[in-house]
Every structure is written in structure tokens, then in C-alpha cells.
N, C-alpha and C positions, 0 to 999 in steps of 0.2 A: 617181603617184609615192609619196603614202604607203602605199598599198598595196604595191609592190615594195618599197621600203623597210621595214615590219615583217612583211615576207614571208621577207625575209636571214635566214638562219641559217647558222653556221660553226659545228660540233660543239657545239650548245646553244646559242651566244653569239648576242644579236641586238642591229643599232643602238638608241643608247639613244633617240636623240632628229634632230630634224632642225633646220640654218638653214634661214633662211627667206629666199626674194629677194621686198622689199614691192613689186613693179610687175605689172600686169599680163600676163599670163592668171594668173600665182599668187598674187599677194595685190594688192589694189589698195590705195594708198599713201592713201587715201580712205576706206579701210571706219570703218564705223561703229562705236561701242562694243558694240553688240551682233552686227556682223559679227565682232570678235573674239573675244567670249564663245563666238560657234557656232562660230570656227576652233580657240578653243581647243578645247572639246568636242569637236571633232573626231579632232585629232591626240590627245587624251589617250586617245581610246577606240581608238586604235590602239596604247597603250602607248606613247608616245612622250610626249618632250618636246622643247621649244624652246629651243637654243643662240641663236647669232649672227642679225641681222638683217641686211640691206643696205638699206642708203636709195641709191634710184634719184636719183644726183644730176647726172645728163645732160640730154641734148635739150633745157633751155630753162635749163641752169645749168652755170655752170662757177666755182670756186672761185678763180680767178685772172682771170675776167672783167672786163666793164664792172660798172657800178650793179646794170642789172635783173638780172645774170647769176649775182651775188654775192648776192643777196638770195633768187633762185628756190633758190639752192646751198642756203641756210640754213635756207629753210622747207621744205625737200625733207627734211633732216635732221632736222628740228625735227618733223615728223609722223612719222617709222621712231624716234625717240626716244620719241615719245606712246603709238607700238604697243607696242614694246620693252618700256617700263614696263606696261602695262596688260595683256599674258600675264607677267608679272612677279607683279603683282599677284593674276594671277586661278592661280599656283602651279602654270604649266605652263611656267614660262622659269627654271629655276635658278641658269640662268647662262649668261656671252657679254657679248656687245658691237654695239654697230652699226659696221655697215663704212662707210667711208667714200674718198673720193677727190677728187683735185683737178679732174675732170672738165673738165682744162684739154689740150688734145693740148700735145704737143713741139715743135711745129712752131711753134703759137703761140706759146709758151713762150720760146723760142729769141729770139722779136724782140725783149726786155727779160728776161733770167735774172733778173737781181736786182729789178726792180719787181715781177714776177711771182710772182716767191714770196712777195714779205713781201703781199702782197693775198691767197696763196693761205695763208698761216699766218694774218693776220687772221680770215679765213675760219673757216677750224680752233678758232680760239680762242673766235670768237663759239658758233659750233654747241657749242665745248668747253665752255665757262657753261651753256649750254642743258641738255647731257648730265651735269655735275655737279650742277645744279640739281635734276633728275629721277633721281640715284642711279645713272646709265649713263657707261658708256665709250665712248668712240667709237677706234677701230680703222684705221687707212690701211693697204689693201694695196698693198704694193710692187710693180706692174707699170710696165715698161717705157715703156710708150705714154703714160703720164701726165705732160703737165710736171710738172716740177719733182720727181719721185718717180720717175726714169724710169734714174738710177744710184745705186746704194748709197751714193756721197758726197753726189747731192743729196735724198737722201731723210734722211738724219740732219739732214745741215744745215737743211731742214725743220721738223724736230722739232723741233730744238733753238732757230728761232725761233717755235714756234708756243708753247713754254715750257712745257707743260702736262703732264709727267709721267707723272702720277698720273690723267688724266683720255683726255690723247690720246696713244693711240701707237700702236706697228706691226700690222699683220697680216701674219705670215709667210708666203706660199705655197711650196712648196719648185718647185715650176715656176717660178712668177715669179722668185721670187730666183736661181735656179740660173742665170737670163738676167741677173740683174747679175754674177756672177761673169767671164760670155762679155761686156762690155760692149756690148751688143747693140743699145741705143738711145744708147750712150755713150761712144764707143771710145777718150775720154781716161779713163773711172774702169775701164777692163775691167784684171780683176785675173791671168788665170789668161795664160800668153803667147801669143805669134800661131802659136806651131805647136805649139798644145796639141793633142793625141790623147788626154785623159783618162785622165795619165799618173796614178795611186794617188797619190804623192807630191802632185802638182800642184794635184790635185784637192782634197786634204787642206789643203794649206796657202790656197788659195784660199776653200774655205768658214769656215776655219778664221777668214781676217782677216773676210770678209763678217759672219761671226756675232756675233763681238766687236764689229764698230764699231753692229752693229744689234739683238742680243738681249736688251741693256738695255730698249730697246724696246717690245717682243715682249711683247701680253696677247693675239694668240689666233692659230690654227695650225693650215694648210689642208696639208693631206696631198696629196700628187699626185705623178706622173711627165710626164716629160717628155724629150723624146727632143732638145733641144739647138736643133730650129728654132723658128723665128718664122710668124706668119700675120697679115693686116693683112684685114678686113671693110668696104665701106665708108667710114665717118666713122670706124672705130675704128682707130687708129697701129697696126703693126707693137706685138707683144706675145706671149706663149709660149704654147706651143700644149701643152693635156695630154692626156697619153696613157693609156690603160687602164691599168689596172692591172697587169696581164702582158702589156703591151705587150715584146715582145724588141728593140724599138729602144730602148728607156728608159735614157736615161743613169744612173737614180740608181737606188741602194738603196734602197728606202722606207724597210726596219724599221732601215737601219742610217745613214742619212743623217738623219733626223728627230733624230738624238741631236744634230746640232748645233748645234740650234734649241731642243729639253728639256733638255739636260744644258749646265751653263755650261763656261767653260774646263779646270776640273781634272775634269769627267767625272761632277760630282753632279746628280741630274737637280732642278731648278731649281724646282718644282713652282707655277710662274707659270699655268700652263695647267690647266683645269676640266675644259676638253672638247676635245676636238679635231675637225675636219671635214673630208671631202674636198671636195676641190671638182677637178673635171672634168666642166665640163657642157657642152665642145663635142667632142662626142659626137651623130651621127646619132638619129633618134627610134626606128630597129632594132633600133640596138643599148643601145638605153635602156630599153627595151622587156624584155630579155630578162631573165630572174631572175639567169643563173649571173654579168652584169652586177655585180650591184650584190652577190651575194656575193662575188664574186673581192674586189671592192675595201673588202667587212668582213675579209675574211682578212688585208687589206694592213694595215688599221687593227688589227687584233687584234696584229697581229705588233709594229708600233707603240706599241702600251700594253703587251703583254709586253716590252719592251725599255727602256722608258722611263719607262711609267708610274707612279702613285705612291696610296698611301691616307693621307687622313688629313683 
């Protein structure tokens, strides 16, 4: 993958850098101080640098849990925070955030709304200490499948108990989010109406309110397409399904939809964002495999920071 990745090129332009997911086969949430020193080395001698991390905060933890379940959440987070910092330190992480989630399903969620969130903002808040403490943000991506972050109202409302600002807040995906707009896991907050066709108008005013009640938000921003359905894995809740890049079923604009997540209401781009990342990794190992892959979707990111982006 890093290979295909500083392999991209789009008329001279190449990825600057990659996140990283801390679980294994690609990074064990385990490694050692000096398995990071030779990941970094690694990835630097590809010309690359290290954005965003993920902390693996499932299979034995959930943020709205019992006891043990809320405590695995923490120290799940509390080691992708140790990494975080330590390619930080060693001046191959310039910048980013660790992702986080409530790694609690809907389903659970649903049996006590209100107990379950203020345990799963507890949660947030404790790991949020942890991540001020060590100079890091921690990040919630808004998908679908998550209690309690699973519609655009209870994701602010969220936020707004876990108090933290400055320390914890959104990750944008424009897949995930485009499925709170269709209220998809939530069909009291869906915003856009029941016999929407992705009318221009409709569309517009719908991401329009989404952005505003959540771009305050909003410290870091996963580029992606998405063609409007859902897919459910296993243990994993029904949640958005991303599509290539020149996917022709793709609901959205990339270079022209991303503006309303960088640019605030009057249209100034907000310059909140460092870096920005795609993320569509379910995707066959074929077609991950292939080069013209992972250039289509530098083209989509090019177009993206030609439209948006900012110096300074």
C-alpha cells in the first residue's frame, strides 16, 4: 500500500502522506518504540508523511459499554494516542488527529438513548484528558452504525455533552455524512424528504443545514463518494458504503461538495483542515491492487485542494 501510494502521480503531483489504521495486519496497536522508529523510517523513505491515526476501539470495547468495556475503549485509545505522539516526535506526523468512535451499535444504543450517551461522552472526555495531555485531538467519525453518532442531531448532541471543543471533535466523511442527510439509521433526523431524487435545490439545502449544525465541529476530512446505499458486515450496523472515485453511480461532486465542509456559510474556505484523506477501503483486494486506482482518486483529491485549499 505504500508502495501504490508514492507510486500515484497526477501531472507531477504525488500523495503527500498517509493515515494510518493502528490494528493489525497494518500496524499493531502493540508496537514497540522502536517498531515505530522503523515504521517511521519507513514511510519517510517513501517521501511520505503521517496524517490521522485510528485507534481500534471495538471487539473487546465499546464507549457506551459495561465497566470492562469502557475501560478496554480508553486504553485502546490511550495507546493510538502514545503512537500518534511518538511519529510526532520523531517529525514524520505534522499533523492530524486520532479517530475515534463509540464502538457501541444502534441497536444497543436504542435500549437507554439518554444513559448511553452520557457513558459514551464520559468516555470521550476521559480519552479527551488523555489526548490534551499528550498534545493530540481526538476526532469522531460520523457513521451511521454507531450509537449515539448514528444521526446528525445525535452526533452534535454528543459533542456538545462530551464539552471538549478544543480537544474532541468531528471527523467529516462526506460518505458517512451524506447518509445522515438520507436519515438512514435515523429516519426521525433525515433531513432531505421522502420522495427526494437528488433534486440540486434539495440537495443543497440539505447539506447546507447538516454542515452548519456540524462544521463547527469539524478538525479533520475524509474525501469519498458514495452512491446513496447502505451495507451491514457481520457485527458491523448497516452504515455507507464508498464508491471509487469515478464511480458513475456516485451521488456526490467530490471537488464541488467537499466545499461544504472547507468553506463555512458565506463561502470562505475555513482553513480548519491541514491535510485532508480519502478513505474508501471497502474496495476488493483487485481493485486495490491496481495503480490507475489509487491515481483516479489523487485526481479527485487534487481537484479538492484546487477548489478549496488554502496556504498559509
Amino acid at each position: 500500500m505504500l508502495d501504490l501510494t508514492a507510486k500515484a502521480d497526477v501531472g507531477g503531483v504525488k500523495f503527500d502522506g498517509i493515515d494510518l489504521f493502528l490494528y493489525n495486519p497494518h500496524t499493531d496497536i502493540d508496537i514497540s518504540d522502536d517498531g515505530i522508529k522503523a515504521l517511521a523510517a519507513k514511510i519517510k523513505a517513501k517521501g511520505l508523511v503521517v496524517g490521522s491515526v485510528v485507534a481500534p476501539v471495538w471487539f473487546d470495547a465499546a464507549a457506551g459499554g459495561d465497566t470492562a468495556a469502557r475501560a478496554n475503549w480508553v486504553t485502546h485509545v490511550r495507546k493510538a494516542i502514545r503512537i500518534a505522539k511518538k511519529l510526532r516526535e520523531l517529525g514524520v506526523r505534522p499533523y492530524g488527529v486520532v479517530r475515534i468512535d463509540s464502538a457501541t451499535g444502534v441497536t444497543a444504543w436504542d435500549k437507554d438513548p439518554k444513559g448511553t450517551t452520557k457513558l459514551i461522552a464520559q468516555s470521550f472526555r476521559e480519552a479527551g484528558k488523555i489526548a490534551k495531555d499528550n498534545g493530540e485531538r481526538l476526532a469522531a467519525e460520523g457513521e451511521i452504525c454507531w450509537g449515539g453518532m448514528h444521526s446528525w442531531k445525535h452526533m452534535v448532541n454528543l459533542l456538545e455533552l462530551t464539552a471538549m471543543p478544543k480537544v474532541v471533535g468531528f471527523q467529516a466523511d462526506m460518505s458517512h455524512t451524506h447518509l445522515y442527510t438520507l436519515g438512514a439509521n435515523a429516519e426521525a433526523h433525515r433531513i432531505v424528504p421522502k420522495n427526494y431524487h437528488y433534486e440540486p435545490a434539495e440537495f443543497h439545502k440539505a447539506m447546507t443545514k447538516l454542515t452548519a449544525a456540524l462544521r463547527p465541529w469539524t478538525i479533520d476530512f475524509h474525501v469519498a463518494q458514495n452512491d446513496g446505499s447502505t451495507y451491514g458486515s457481520g457485527s458491523h450496523e448497516k452504515t455507507g458504503r464508498h464508491c471509487l472515485a469515478t464511480d458513475p453511480k456516485g451521488k456526490l461532486n467530490i471537488a464541488r461538495d467537499s466545499g461544504y465542509w472547507l468553506r463555512d456559510g458565506k463561502g470562505k474556505v475555513t482553513k480548519k483542515m491541514k491535510h485532508i484523506c480519502w478513505d474508501g477501503c471497502m474496495f476488493s483486494n483487485e481493485v486495490l491492487m491496481k495503480q490507475q486506482t489509487w491515481n483516479d482518486i489523487l485526481a479527485a483529491m487534487i481537484e479538492v485542494r484546487t477548489n478549496h485549499g488554502w496556504v498559509g
